[in-house]
N, C-alpha and C positions, 0 to 999 in steps of 0.2 A: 376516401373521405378524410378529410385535413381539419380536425378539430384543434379550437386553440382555446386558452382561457386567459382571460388577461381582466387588468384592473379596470375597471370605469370610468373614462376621461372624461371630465362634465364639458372641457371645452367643445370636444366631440360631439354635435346635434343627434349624430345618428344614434349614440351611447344615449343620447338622454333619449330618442325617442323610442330604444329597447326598451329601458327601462319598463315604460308605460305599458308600452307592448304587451311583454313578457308576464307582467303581473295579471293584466287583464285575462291573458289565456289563463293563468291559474287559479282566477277566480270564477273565469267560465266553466273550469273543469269540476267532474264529480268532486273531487276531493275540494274545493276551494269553497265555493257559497256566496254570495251575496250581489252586488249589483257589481256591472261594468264598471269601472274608474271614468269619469267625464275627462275630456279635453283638460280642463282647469286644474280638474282633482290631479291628474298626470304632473300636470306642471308643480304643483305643490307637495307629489311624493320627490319629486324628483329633487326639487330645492330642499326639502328638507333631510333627504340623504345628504346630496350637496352641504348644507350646513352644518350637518350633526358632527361633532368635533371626533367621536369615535365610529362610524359607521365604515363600514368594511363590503365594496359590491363590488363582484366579479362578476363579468359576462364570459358567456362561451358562444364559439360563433365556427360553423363549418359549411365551406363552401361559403362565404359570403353570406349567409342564413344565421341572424343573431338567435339561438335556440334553447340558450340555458343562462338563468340569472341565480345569483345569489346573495343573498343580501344578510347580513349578522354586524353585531354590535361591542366591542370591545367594553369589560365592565372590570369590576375590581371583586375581587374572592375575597371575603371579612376572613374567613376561618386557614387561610393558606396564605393570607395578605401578599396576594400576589393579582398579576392582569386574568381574566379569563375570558371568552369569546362567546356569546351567545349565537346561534345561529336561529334568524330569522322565515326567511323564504327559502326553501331548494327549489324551483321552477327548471324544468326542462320541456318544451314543445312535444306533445305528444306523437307529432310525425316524427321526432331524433328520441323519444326514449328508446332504452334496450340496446345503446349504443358508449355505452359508458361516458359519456356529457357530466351526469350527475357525478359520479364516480372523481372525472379530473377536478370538477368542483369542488369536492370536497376536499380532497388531495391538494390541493391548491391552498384554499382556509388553514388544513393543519399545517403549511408549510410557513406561512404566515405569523399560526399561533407559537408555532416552535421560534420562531425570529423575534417577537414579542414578549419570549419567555414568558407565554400563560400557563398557569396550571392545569386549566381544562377547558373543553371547548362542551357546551349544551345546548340541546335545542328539543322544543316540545315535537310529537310527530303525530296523528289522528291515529285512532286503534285501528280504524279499520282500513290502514295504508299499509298493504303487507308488501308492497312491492318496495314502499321508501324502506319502510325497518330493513328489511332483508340488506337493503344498503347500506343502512348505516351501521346494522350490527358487523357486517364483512368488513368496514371499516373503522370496526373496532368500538365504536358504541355499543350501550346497553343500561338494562334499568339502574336508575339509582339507588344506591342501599343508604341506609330503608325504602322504601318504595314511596314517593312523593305524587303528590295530588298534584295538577295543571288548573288552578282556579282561576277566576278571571270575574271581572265587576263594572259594566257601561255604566257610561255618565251619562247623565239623564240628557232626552235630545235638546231641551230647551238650553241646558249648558254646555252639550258640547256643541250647538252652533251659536253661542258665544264665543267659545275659543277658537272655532272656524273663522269666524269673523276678525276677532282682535287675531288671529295669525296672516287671515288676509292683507287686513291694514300695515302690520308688522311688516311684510313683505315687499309689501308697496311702498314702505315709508324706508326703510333699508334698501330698496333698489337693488335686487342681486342682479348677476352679473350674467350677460348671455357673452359669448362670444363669439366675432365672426373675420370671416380668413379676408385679409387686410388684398387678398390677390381677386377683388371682385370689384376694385377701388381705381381710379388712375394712380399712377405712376410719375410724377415729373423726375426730372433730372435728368434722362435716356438721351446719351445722342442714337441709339438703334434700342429697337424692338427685338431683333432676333440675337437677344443671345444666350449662353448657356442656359442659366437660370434666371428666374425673373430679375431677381435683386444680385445685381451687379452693373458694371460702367462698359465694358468690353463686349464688341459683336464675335459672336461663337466665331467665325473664319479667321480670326484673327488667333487662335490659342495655339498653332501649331506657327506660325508665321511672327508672334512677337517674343522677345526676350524672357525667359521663365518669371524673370521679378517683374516686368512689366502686368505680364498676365495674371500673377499671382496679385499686384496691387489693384487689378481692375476689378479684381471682387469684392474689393471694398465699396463701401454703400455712400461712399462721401456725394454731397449735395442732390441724394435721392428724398423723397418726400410723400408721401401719401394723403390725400385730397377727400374728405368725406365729410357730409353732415348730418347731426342727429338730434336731436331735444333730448339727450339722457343727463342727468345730475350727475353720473360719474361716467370718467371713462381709466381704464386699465388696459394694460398690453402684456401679451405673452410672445416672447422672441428666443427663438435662439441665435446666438453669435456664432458664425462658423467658423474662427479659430480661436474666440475665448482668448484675443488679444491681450495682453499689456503692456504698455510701458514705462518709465522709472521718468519721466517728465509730461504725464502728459492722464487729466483722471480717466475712471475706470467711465464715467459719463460721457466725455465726449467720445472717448475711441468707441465704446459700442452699446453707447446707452441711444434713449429717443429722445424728442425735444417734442412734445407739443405747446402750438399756437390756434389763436382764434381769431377771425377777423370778426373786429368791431370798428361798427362806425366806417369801413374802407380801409381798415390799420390792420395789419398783424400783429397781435398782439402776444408775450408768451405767457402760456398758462402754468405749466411745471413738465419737469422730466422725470423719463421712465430711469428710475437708476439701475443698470444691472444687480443683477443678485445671485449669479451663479450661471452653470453652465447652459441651463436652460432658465429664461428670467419670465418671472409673472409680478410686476408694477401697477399698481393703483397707483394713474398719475392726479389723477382730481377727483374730487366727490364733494358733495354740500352742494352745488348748484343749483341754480334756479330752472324746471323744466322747458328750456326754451330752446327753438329749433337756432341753431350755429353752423357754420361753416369753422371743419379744423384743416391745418395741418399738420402732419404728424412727420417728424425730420427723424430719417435715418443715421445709426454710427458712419461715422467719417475714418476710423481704423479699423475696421472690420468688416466683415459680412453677415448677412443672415441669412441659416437657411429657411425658416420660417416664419411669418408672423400675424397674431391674429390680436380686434379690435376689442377687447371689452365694453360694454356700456348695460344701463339699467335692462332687466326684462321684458319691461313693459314699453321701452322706449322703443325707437324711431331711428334708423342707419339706413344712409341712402348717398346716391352721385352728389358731388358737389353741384349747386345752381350759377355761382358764381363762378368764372374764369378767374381766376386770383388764386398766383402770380398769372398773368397774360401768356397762353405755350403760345403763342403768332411768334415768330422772327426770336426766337430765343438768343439771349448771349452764351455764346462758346468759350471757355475758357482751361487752357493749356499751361500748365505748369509742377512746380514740386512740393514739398511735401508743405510748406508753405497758402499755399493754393488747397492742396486738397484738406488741410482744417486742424493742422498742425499750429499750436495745441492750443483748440480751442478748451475750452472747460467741457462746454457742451453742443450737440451738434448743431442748433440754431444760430451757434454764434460762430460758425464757420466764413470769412468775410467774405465770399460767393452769396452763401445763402442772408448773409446781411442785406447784400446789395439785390439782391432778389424781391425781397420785402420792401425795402427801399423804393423800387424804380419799377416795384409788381410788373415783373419780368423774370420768366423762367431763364434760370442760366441753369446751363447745362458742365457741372466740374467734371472736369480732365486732370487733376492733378495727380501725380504719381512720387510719392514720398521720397528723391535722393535719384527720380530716374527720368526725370524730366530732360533727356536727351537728344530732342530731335529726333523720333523714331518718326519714319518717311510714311510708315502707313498711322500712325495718328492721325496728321495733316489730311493723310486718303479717305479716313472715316468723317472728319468736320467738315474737308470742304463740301460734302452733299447738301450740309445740313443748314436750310436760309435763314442764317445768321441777322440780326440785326448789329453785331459787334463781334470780333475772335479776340480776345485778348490772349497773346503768349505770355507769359511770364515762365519761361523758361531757366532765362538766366541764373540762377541759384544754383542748379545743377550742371547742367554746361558747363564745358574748359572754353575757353579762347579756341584753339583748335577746333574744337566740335561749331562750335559758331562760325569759323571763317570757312570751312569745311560742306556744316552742312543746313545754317539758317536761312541761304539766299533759295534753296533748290524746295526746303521745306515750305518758305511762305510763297515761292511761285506753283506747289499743288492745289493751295488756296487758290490764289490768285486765277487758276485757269477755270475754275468753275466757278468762282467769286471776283469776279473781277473788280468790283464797286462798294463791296462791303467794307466798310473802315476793320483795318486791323490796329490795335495796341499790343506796342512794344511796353514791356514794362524793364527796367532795371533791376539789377541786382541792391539789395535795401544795403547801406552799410551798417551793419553789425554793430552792437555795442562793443564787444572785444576787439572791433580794431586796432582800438585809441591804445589796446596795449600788443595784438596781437598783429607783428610787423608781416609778416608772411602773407593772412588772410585780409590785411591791408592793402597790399599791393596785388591779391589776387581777387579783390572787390573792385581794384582801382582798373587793372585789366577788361576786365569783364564789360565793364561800362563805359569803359571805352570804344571797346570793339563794339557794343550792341549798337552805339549811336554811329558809329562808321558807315555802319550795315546800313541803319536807317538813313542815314543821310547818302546813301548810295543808291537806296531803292526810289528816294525822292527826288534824286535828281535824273533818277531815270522814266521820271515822268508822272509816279504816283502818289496823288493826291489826296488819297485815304488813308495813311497809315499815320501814328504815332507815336509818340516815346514820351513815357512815365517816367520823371527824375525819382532819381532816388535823395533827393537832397528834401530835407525835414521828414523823411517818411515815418521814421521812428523818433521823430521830438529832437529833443538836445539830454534830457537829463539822465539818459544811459536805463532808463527803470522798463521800456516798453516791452522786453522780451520775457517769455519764459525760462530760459534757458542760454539766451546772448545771439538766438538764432532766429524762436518763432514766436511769431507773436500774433 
């Protein structure tokens, strides 16, 4: 038997629907009293644990059998002017007592109350509960000197279902927060389905067969997106980042924050972003809203990955598939390049110029860009040519030597080409930098570069193909030197 005790995760459905559970049985039981808890009544112990600024609930759970609850209330001691712990409910499932459930519960609380630095932890117990006392006194409980009275005083029913009511409304008109696992949702951006974990760019067959930075950059979540619509006034997100990225040009929002959007009107619109907050993030990105059913998108980091992520919205509200196709997945654009491409440095992920042009031309592009590794690797080309493209855009050039392009761009785009043979490819160019105009070296190796790309293309054209093209890099970045972040991305 494998008993665990752990803290109560409200995002967790099942955690909340213990809670409810667990009390019920104890009010069924001899020692407990009174009526069942209703469906509703469940939902409003459970938010108001949920809310209470110091409430403290552990669950115990063995064999998959949620079995033991606990519930106590962090207060202040006038006479020690220090924290102390009240405890509330001890609940253990009468099939798991006599199994020490209650026993790690407690053990758990005091471990808690010692981290808190409480002076002391209390809790009232029924006189004629000799099996609780026995427990508590083994754990070191006992009467208080002087010996104290347990009084208690109900509000009369006509007032306390006044306050049931204005707490209802209260509830309602605050919107708490349900959450739900964002993996029950589509998915755009994928050029494949099967791979390691949901959110990532890279097909699993690929992780022993591409380069380590290659594979290590396909985990990144650049131009991924999630598709859902709800009537809720707010919505929140709880993600983790799976390397807790940074960099020193580039904010903590785009590399591994979220972006949500709303189509209005047939427009994607952006509403705000989730900003990171630590290694595990929990963002209220909107609230105040008008109750009205919407279509979102919700843009993943473009430097990072996540291993988890789940959707906040009102409890009362409404999360479901998108009804709208918006961007369009038909005939997706593919797009191949460097760190540029995959959303280097955007501020935030919406504004990554993939997912621009997405919104733009409501067209799923699918980002391929790999930050500094955008090299020709022979089995990328193997994984997009499947994929029936309305457009492939390379932008390779950035990363690529002259070498690697005369080497290995003509054999790359004929992998396309044999299972695409009619879909228009773009060539794009190398952008010329602002630091040229001082930096003679990376002058002549922008000047290189763009040289050879349109050789290529004008080699492939006059071998008869009709569909490809080449994006100058002449005005790409303006004239007045300011478009870059950094002299590189912009």
């Amino acid at each position: 038997m494998d008993t665990k005790v752990f803290y109560c995760d409200y995002a967790n459905p099942a955690h909340r629907q213990a809670i409810g559970m667990l009390t019920n049985a104890y009010i069924n039981d001899e020692m407990g009293g009174g009526s069942p808890l209703t469906e509703a009544e469940q939902t409003n112990l459970v938010e108001g644990l949920e809310n209470h600024p110091k409430s403290i609930v552990l669950l115990a759970e063995t064999d998959g059998i949620f079995c033991g609850l606990l519930t106590a209330f962090e207060n202040f001691a006038t006479f020690t002017v220090s924290p102390m712990i009240n405890i509330h409910d001890v609940i253990v499932l009468k099939t798991h007592r006599g199994k020490g459930i209650g026993r790690k519960l407690m053990q758990t609380l005091t471990a808690e109350a010692e981290k808190r630095a409480c002076s002391r932890i209390t809790l009232e117990v029924r006189k004629d509960n000799y099996s609780a006392q026995h427990l508590y006194r083994s754990e070191g409980f006992g009467d208080a000197e002087p010996v104290h009275y347990y009084w208690r005083k109900y509000i009369s029913s006509m007032r306390l279902l006044l306050i049931l009511l204005i707490s209802i409304v209260s509830t309602m008109a605050q919107a708490q927060r349900v959450y739900y696992s964002a993996d029950s949702f589509p998915l755009l951006g994928k050029v494949s389905e099967h791979t390691e974990t949901r959110y990532e760019r890279l097909p699993e067959r690929l992780k022993n067969i591409s380069r380590e930075k290659l594979w290590s950059l396909g985990k990144n979540t650049a131009g991924l997106a999630i598709r859902f619509r709800s009537n809720t006034t707010s919505i929140a997100a709880g993600w983790e980042p799976l390397n807790d990225a940074y960099m020193n040009h580039m904010t903590p929002t785009g590399i591994k924050g979220l972006d949500l959007y709303s189509l209005e009107n047939g427009e994607w619109v952006f509403v705000n972003s989730g900003r990171p907050n630590g290694k595990i993030s929990d963002a209220l990105i909107i609230s105040n809203m008008t109750p009205e059913m919407r279509e979102y998108m919700l843009y993943l980091p473009l430097y990072d990955g996540i291993t988890s992520l789940q959707i906040g919205i009102d409890s009362l509200a409404f999360i479901g598939q998108p009804l709208v196709d918006s961007p369009k997945r038909e005939k997706p654009v593919v797009c191949y390049g460097s760190s540029i491409l995959q959303g280097g440095c955007a501020t935030r992920p919406g504004m990554a110029h993939t997912n621009i042009l997405s919104r733009r031309f409501n067209r799923e592009f699918i980002n391929l860009g790999f930050s500094g590794n955008a090299l020709l690797d022979y089995e990328i080309a193997e994984i997009i040519a499947p994929v029936d493209a309305s457009l492939y855009i390379l932008d390779f050039v950035p990363n690529a030597s002259v070498n690697e392009m005369k080497e290995k761009a003509e054999y790359f785009y004929a992998i396309i080409r044999k299972i695409r043979p009619d879909t228009p490819i773009l060539f794009v160019e190398d952008p010329v930098f602002t630091h040229t105009r001082f930096d003679q070296r990376i002058a002549k190796e922008v000047s290189d570069k763009n040289a050879t790309i349109g050789q290529i293309v004008e080699m492939l054209k006059a071998k008869g193909d009709k569909n490809i093209y080449l994006v100058s890099s002449k005005d790409m970045l303006g004239h007045d030197g300011e478009a870059t972040v950094d002299g590189i991305h912009f």
